[in-house]
C-alpha positions in Angstrom: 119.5 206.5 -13.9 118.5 203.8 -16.1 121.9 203.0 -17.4 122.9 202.7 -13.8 120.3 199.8 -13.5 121.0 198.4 -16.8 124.4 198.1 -15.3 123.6 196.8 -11.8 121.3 194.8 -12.1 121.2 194.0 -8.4 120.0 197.7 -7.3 116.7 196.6 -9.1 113.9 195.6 -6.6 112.2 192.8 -9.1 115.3 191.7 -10.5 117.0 191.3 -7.6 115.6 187.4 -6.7 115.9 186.3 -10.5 119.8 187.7 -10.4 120.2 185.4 -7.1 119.2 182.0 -8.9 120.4 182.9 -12.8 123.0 185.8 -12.0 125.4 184.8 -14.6 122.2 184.1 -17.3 121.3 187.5 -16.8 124.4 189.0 -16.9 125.3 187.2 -20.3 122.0 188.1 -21.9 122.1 191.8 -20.4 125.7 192.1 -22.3 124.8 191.8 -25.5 121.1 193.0 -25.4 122.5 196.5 -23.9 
C-alpha cells in the first residue's frame, strides 16, 4: 500500500494541502527520490 501512496500522493491525508499549493514541487522531487 505504500507504493500506492508514493504514487498518489493526493490519497494521503497530510499531504493532501501541501500537493494543493506545490503539486508540481512535489511531484518533481517525489520522481526522482522514489
Amino acid at each position: 500500500m505504500r507504493n500506492h501512496d508514493h504514487s498518489h500522493p493526493h490519497l494521503t491525508g497530510p499531504l493532501a494541502p501541501k500537493q494543493v499549493q506545490g503539486e508540481p514541487v512535489l511531484l518533481s522531487h517525489s520522481s526522482p527520490l522514489h
